[in-house]
Each structure stands twice: as C-alpha cells, then as structure tokens.
N, C-alpha and C positions, 0 to 999 in steps of 0.2 A: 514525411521527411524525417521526420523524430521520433518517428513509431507511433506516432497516437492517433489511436483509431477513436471510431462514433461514438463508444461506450464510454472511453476514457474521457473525452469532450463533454457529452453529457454530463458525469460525474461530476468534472471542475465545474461545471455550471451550476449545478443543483449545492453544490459546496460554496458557490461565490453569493448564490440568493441567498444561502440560511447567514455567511456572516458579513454580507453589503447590505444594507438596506433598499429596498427596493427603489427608492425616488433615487439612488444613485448607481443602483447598477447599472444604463447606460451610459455613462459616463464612463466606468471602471468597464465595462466591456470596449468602449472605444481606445480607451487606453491602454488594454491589453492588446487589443490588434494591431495598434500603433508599433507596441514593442515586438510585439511577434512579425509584423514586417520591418522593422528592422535587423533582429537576430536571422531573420530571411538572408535579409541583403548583406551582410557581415560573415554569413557564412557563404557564399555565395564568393564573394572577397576572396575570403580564406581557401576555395576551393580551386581558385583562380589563379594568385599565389602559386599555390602550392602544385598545379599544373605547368605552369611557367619556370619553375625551379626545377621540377623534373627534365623539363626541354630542354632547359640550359647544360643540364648535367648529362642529356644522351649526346647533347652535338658535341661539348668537350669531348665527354669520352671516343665519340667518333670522330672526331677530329686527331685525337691522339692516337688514333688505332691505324690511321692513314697514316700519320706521321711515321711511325713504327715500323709497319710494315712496306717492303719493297715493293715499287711498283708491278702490275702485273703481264706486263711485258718485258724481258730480259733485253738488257741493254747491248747493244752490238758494240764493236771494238772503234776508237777513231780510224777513220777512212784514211790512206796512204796514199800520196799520189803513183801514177806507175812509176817514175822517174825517181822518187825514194826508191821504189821498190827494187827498183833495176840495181840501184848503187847499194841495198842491202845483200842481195844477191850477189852480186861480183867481190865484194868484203867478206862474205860466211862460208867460212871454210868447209870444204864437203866431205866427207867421210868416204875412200875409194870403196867403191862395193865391186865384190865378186860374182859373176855369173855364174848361173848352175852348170854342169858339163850337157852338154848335147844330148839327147837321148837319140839314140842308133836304131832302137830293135825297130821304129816302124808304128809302137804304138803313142799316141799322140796324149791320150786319156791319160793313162799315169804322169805322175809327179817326179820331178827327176831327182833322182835317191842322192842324199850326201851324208858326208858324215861327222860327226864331229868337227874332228881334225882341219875339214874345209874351211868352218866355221873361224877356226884360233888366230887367224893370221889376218883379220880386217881388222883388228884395234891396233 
C-alpha cells in the first residue's frame, strides 16, 4: 500500500531490536500495528472522500450539459385546429400566379419555355 516491501519490513525490525529493548518490543510492535491500522483506515476515509467528490462533480457537470444543450428531438410547431386554419386561409391574401403558355408541338417532355418579360407582371 506504501511501497514497502519484505526487505524494507525486515530492516525496521532489525532497527526497532537494536534501539527497543527486548522485554518491550512486543509492546512497541503492538502498538505500531495499532497505528498502522489506523493510518489504514484514515486513508481508506480519505480515499472514499475524495471518490465521492469526484461523483458529485461528474453528475453536476452532467447535469449542466443537459441543461445546455437542446433536447434531442426537434420540437414540432403548436398544432392549429382546421377551423383556425380555414379562417387563416380565407384572411391571406394570395399572390395571382400565371400559368405557363400551352405547349402545341406534341411533345409532352419539354418544359414550357418563357421569358423574362412573362415573369415582370405577377408583382
């Protein structure tokens, strides 16, 4: 959890015999495992914390991204009854439109040619 391996363990041991006296190093090893399950469970805490803070910080931020952005189906227009519709209709004034001339030769395919000038006189 801390990095310390078998060697390093050894080491503090061989270093707590030469400056604890022997009738009290289990004592002084009981009370180092005491504190080392504590600094366990503290970090443990802290790791907990700070998993929790992050959580709180994705749903905001996803919560404000939803906010932000528009839903992801486009909204359709209010719905008109026919009877408005009928009485918008009959109020909107129409622009007369002109029909194209007749086409004679026979063929049906072609576009009936105009020109300009046909054009000038609908506004």
């Amino acid at each position: 959890m801390f990095g310390i391996g078998f060697g390093e363990i050894i080491l503090v041991l061989l270093i707590a015999i030469i400056f604890v006296r022997p009738e009290d190093l289990p004592k002084f090893l009981r009370s180092a495992g005491k504190l080392y399950g504590q600094l366990r469970k503290m970090y443990r805490e802290v790791v907990e914390v700070k998993d929790k803070v992050i959580k709180e910080i994705d749903e905001a931020a996803a919560l404000d991204e939803t906010k932000a952005t528009p839903a992801a189906s486009p909204k359709e227009p209010p719905a008109v009854s026919s009877g408005a519709q009928d009485e918008a209709l009959k109020t909107t004034p129409t622009a007369p439109t002109k029909e194209p001339p007749a086409v004679s030769s026979g063929a049906q395919d072609e576009a009936p040619k105009t020109t300009p000038s046909d054009h000038d006189n609908t506004l």
